[in-house]
Steps between C-alpha positions, in 0.01 A plus 500: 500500500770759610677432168205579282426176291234473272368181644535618923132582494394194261731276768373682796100402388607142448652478861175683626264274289677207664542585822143555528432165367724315806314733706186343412626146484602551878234652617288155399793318671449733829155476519573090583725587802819565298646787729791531249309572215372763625809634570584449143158645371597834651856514394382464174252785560774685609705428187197530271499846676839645400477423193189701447637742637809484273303508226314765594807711552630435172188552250 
């Protein structure tokens, strides 16, 4: 992103996009007692996050 490359933001949506897919696979995995998932369901919100936010920075 810093450097300027004309595929950050198309890179940054794919991480989002994906990110926010594990998110949703864990959250099915948490709602049977998996304690980790959910864990992992909200770092992936987290990272889902940034990279909005990237890409919002840098259209």
């Amino acid at each position: 992103m810093s450097l300027g490359s004309s595929y950050s933001v198309d890179l940054c949506r794919l991480c989002a996009q994906i990110c926010n897919a594990c998110a949703e696979e864990c959250d099915r995995h948490a709602a049977m007692g998996m304690d980790h998932c959910r864990e992992c369901a909200d770092a992936c919100r987290e990272c889902a996050e940034a990279c909005n936010t990237m890409i919002s920075e840098n259209n």
